[in-house]
N, CA, C and O atoms as CSV, one atom per row, in Angstrom:
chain,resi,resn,atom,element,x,y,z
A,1,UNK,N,N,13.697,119.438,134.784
A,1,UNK,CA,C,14.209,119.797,136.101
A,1,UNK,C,C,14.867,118.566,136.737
A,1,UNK,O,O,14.342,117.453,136.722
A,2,UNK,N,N,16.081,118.851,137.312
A,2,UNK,CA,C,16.965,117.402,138.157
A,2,UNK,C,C,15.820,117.102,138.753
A,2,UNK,O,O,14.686,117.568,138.855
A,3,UNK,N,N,16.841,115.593,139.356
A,3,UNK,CA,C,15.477,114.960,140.982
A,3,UNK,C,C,16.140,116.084,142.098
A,3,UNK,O,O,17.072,116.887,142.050
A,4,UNK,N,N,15.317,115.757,142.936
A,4,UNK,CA,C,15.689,116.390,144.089
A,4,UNK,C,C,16.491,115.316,144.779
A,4,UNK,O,O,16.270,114.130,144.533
A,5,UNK,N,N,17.587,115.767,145.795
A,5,UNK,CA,C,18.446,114.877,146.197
A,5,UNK,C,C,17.895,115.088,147.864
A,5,UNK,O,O,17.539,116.084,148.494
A,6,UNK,N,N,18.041,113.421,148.265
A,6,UNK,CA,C,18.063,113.360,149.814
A,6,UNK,C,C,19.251,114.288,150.752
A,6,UNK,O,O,20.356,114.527,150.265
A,7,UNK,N,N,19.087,114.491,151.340
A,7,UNK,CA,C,19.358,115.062,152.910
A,7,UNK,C,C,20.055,114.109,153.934
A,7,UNK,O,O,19.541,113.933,155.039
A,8,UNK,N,N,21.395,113.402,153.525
A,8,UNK,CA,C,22.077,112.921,153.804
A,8,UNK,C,C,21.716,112.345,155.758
A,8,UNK,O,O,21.207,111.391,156.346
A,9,UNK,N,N,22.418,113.739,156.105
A,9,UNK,CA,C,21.749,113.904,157.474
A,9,UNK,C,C,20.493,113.756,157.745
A,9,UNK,O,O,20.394,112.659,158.296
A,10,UNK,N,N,19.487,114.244,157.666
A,10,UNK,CA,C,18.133,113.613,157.814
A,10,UNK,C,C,17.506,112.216,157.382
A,10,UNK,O,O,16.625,111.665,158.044
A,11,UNK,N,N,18.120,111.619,156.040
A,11,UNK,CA,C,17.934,110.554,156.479
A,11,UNK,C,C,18.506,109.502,157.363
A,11,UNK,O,O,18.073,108.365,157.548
A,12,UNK,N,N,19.531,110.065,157.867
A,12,UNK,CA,C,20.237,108.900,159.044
A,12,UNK,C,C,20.083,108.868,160.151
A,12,UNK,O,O,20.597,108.155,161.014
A,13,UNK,N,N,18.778,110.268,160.241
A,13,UNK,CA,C,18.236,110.492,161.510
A,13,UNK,C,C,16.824,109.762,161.998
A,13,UNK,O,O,16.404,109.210,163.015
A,14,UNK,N,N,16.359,110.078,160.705
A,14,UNK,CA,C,14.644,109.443,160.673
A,14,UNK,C,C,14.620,108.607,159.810
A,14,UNK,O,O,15.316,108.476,158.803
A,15,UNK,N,N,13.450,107.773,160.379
A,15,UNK,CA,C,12.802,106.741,159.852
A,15,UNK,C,C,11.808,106.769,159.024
A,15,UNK,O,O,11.960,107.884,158.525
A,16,UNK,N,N,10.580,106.158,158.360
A,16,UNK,CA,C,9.769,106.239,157.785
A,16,UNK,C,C,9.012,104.812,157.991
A,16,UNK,O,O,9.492,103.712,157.720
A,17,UNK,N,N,7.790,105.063,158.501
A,17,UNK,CA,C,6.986,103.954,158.621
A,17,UNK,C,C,6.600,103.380,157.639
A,17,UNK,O,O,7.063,103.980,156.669
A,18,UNK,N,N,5.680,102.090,157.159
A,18,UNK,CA,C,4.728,101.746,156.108
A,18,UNK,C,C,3.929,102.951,155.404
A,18,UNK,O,O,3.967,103.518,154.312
A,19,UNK,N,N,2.869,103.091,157.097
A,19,UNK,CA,C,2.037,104.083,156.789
A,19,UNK,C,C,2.716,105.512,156.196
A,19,UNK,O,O,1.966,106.165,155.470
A,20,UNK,N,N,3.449,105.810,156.327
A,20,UNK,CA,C,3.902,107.383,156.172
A,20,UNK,C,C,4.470,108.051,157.278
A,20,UNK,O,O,4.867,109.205,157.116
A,21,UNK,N,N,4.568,107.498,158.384
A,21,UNK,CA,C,4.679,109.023,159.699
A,21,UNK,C,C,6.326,108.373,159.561
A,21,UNK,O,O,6.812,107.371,159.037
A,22,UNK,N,N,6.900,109.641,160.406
A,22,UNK,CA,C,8.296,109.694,160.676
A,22,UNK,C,C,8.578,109.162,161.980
A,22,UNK,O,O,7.582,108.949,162.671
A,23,UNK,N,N,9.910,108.847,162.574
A,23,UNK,CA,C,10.037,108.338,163.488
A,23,UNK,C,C,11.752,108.554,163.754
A,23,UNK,O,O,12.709,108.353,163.006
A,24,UNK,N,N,11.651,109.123,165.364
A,24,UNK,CA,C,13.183,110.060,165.195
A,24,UNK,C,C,13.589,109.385,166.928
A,24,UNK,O,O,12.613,109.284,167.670
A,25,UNK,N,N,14.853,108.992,167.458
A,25,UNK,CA,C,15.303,108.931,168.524
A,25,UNK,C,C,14.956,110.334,169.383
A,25,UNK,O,O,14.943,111.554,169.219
A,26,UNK,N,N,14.737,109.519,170.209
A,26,UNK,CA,C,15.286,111.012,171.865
A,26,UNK,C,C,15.618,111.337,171.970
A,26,UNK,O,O,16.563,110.883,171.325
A,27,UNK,N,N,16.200,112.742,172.727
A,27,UNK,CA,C,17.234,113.389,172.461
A,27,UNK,C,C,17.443,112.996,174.386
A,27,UNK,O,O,16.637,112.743,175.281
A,28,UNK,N,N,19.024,113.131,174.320
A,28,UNK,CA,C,19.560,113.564,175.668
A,28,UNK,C,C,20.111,111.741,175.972
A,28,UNK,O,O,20.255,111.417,177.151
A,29,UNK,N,N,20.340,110.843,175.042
A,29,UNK,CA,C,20.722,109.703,175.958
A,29,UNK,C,C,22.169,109.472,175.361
A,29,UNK,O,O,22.446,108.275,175.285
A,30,UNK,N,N,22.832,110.047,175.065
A,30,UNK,CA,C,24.283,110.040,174.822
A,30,UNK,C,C,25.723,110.277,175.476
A,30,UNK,O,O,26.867,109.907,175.208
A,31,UNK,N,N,25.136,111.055,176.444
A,31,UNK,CA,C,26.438,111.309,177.214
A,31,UNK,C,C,26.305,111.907,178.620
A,31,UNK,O,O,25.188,112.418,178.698
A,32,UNK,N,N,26.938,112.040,179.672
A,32,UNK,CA,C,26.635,112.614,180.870
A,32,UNK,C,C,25.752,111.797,181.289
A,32,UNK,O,O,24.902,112.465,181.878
A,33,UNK,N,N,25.427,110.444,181.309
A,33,UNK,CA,C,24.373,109.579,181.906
A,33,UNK,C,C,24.768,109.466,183.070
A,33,UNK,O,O,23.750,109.064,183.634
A,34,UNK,N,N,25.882,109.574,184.160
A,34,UNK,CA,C,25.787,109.348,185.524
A,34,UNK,C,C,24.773,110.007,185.979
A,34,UNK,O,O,23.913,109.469,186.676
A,35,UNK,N,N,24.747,111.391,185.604
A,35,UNK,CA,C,23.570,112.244,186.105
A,35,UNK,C,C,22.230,112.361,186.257
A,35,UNK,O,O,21.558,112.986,187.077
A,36,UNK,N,N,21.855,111.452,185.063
A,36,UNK,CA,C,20.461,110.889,184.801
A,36,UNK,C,C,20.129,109.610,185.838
A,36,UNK,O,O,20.906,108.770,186.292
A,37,UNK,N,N,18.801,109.764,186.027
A,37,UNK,CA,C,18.342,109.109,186.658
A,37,UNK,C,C,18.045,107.805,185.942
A,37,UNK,O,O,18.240,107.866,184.728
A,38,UNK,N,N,17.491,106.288,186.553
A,38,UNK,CA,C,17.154,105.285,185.296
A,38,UNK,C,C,16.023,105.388,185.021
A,38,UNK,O,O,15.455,104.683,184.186
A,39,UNK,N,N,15.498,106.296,185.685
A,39,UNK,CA,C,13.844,106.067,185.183
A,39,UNK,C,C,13.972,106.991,184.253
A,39,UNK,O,O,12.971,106.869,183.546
A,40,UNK,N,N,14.720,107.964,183.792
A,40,UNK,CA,C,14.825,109.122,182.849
A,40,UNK,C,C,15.310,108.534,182.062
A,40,UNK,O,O,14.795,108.743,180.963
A,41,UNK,N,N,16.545,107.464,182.048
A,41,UNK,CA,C,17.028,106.668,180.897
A,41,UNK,C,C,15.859,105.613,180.492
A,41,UNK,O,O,15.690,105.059,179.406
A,42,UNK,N,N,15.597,105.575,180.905
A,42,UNK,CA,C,14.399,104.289,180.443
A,42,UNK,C,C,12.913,104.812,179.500
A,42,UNK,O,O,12.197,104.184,178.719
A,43,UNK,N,N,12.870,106.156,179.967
A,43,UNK,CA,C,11.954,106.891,179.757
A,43,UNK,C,C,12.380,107.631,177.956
A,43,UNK,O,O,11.588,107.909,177.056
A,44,UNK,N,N,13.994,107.769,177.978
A,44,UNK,CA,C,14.160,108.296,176.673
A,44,UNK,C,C,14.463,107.403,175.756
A,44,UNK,O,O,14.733,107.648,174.580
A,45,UNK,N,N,14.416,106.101,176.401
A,45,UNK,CA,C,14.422,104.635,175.046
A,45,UNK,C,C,13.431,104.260,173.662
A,45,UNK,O,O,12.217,104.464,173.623
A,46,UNK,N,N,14.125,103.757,172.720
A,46,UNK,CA,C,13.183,103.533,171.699
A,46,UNK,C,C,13.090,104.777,170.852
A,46,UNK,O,O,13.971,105.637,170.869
A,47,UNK,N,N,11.891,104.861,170.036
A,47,UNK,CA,C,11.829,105.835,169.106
A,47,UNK,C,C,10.065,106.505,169.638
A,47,UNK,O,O,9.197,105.990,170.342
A,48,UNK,N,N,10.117,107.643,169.018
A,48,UNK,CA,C,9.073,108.416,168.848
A,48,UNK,C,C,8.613,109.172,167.674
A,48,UNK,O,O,9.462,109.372,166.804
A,49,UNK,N,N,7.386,109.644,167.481
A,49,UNK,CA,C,7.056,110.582,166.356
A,49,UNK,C,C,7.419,111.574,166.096
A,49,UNK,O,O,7.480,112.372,167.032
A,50,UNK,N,N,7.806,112.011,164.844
A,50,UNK,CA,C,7.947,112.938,164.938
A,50,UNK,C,C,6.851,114.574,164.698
A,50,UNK,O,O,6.111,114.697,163.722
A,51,UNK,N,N,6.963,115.469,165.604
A,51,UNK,CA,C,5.655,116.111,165.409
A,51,UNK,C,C,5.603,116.910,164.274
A,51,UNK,O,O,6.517,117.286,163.540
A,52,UNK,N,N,4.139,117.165,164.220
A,52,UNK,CA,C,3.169,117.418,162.762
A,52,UNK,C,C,3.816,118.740,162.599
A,52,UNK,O,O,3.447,119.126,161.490
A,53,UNK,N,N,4.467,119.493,163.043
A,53,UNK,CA,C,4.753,120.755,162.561
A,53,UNK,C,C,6.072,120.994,161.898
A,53,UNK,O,O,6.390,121.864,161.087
A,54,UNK,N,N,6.928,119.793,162.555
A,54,UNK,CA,C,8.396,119.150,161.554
A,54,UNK,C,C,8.206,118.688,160.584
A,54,UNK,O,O,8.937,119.033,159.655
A,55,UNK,N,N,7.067,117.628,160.321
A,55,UNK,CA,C,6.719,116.640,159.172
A,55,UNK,C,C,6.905,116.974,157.522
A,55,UNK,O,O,7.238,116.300,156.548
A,56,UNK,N,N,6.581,118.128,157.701
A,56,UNK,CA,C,6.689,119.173,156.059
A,56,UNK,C,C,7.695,118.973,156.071
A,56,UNK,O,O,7.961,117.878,155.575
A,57,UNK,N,N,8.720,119.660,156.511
A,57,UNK,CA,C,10.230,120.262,156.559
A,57,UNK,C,C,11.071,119.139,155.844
A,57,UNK,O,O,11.792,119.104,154.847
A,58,UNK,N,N,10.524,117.942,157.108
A,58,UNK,CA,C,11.357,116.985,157.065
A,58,UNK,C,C,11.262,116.086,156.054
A,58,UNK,O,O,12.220,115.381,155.738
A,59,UNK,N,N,9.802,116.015,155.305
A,59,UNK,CA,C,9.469,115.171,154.280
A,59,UNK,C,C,9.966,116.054,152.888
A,59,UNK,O,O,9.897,115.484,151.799
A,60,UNK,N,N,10.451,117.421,152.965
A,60,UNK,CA,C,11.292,118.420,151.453
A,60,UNK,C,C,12.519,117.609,151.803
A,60,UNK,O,O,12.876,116.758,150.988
A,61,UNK,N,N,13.224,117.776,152.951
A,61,UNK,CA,C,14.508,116.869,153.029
A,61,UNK,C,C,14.941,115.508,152.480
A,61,UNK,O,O,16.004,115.072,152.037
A,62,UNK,N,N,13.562,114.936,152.699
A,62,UNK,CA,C,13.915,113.456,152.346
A,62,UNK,C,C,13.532,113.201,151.097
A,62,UNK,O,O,14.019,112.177,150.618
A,63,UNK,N,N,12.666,113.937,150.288
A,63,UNK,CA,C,12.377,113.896,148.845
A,63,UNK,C,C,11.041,113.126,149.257
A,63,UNK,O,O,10.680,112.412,148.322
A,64,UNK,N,N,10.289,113.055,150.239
A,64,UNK,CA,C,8.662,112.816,149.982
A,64,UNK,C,C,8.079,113.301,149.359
A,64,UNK,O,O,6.885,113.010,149.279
């Protein structure tokens, strides 16, 4: 049976820790920022986890 091939898009989205967990940007800080407040911009900075009910999905995508 071939390998399985990565998910182009998904991997340029997420990350992958040491440990194993995923790690995906915020959504909403790209455009229309006059409207946002800074504490809302400040608030969607950095990265976050991604949750346990994506994790499957996203780990067939990436060939985990």
């Amino acid at each position: 049976m071939p390998k399985m091939k990565t998910h182009s898009g998904t991997s340029k989205r997420i990350r992958v820790t040491g440990s194993g967990k995923l790690r995906r940007q915020k959504a909403g800080r790209r455009h229309l920022m006059e409207k946002k407040s800074n504490r809302l911009t400040r608030r969607l900075e950095g990265t976050t986890e991604l949750a346990k009910t994506e994790a499957g999905r996203v780990k067939r995508l990436l060939g985990i």
